[in-house]
N, C-alpha and C positions, 0 to 999 in steps of 0.2 A: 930766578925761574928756570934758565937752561940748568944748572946746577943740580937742583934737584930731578930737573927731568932725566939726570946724565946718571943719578940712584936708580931711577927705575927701572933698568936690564937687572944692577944686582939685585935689586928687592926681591925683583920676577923670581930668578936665578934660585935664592937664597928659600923662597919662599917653595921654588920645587923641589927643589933637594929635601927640605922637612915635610912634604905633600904623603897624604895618607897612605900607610903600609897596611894590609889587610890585618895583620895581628893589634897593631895599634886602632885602627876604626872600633876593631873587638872588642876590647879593652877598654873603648871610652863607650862604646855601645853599654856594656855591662854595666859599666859606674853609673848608669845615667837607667837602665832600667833596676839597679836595686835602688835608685835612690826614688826613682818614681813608682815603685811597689810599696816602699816607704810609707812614701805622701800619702797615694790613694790610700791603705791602712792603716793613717794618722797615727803612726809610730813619730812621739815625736822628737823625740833623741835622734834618732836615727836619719830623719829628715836634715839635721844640723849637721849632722856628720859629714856631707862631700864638703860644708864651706869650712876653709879657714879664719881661722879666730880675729886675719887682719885683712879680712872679706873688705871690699868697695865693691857695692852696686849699684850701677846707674840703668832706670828704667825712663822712656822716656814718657816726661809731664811730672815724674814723683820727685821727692826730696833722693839725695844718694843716702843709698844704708849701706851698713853695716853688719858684724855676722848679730848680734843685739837683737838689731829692729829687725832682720831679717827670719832669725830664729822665734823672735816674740811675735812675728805676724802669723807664724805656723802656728804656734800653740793656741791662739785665738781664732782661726781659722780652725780647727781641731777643736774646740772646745762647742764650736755649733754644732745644735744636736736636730738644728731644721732642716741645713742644708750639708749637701755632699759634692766635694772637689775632685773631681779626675782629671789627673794628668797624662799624656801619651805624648811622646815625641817624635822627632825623625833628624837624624843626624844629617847635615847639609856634606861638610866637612871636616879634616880632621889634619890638624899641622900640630906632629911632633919632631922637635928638635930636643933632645937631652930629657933637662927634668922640668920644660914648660911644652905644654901643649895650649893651641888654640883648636876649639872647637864651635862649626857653627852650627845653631841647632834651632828647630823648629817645632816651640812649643803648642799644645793644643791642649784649651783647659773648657772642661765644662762643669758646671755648677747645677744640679736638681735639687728641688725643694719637693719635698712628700713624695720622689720616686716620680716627679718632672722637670725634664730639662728647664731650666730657665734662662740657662748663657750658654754663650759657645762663644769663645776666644782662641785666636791664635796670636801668637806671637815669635818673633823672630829674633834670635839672640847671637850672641858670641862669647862663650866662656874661657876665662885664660886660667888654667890649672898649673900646680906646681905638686910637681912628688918633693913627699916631706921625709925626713932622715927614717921614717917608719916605712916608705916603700908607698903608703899613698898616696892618690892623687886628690887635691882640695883645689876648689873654686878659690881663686881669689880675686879674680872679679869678672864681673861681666857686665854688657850691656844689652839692655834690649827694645823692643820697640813693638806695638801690636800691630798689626794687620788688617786694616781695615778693606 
């Protein structure tokens, strides 16, 4: 127990030193409103594109997916022609060290059917991103948890 409590100055430490620079907040702001200009215009390639191909996602109460089931719930979610998904965010924080970033983000999704709302969720998350030998940055997992 002391042991690990004797980590937590450097975790603190380690964890400010990679604590959000205005150009990086940018940068994940960006990635996260073209991915969510995306969604809402059920582009759905594009949608798949911030995750990587060896995505884990854990939501709490679901089974953990995959970039798979993750990408195939978009395209079924896309394919209804009742109902309409908007997404809008807000960046909580933003810890980049190298070519991993954590981001924590505060989803808000609402769903209408015939041009009325019928849900409103929020949700609270933590994405951990890795830039790929191409220069982007991919999801490769995250977790999250709704807001009741």
């Amino acid at each position: 127990m002391y042991r690990r409590l004797s980590l937590l100055p450097l975790l603190l430490i380690s964890m400010q030193a990679a604590a959000v620079k205005p150009a990086d907040y940018k940068l994940f702001e960006n990635i996260f409103t073209h991915w969510t200009a995306a969604f809402n215009q059920k582009k759905w390639p594009e949608s798949c594109h911030l995750f990587s191909k060896s995505l884990v996602a854990d939501y709490q109460g679901y089974p953990q997916k995959s970039y798979d089931t993750v990408c195939n719930g978009f395209k079924k979610v896309f394919q209804e022609t009742e109902k309409d998904y908007h997404y809008r965010f807000k960046l909580r924080d933003v810890y980049r060290n190298g070519n991993l970033a954590a981001v924590r983000i505060t989803w808000f999704l609402d769903i209408s059917e015939n041009n009325k709302n019928v849900s409103s969720t929020r949700d609270e998350g933590i994405d951990i991103l890795q830039k790929q030998s191409s220069g982007e940055w991919k999801i490769v997992n995250y977790l999250g948890y709704p807001v009741k």
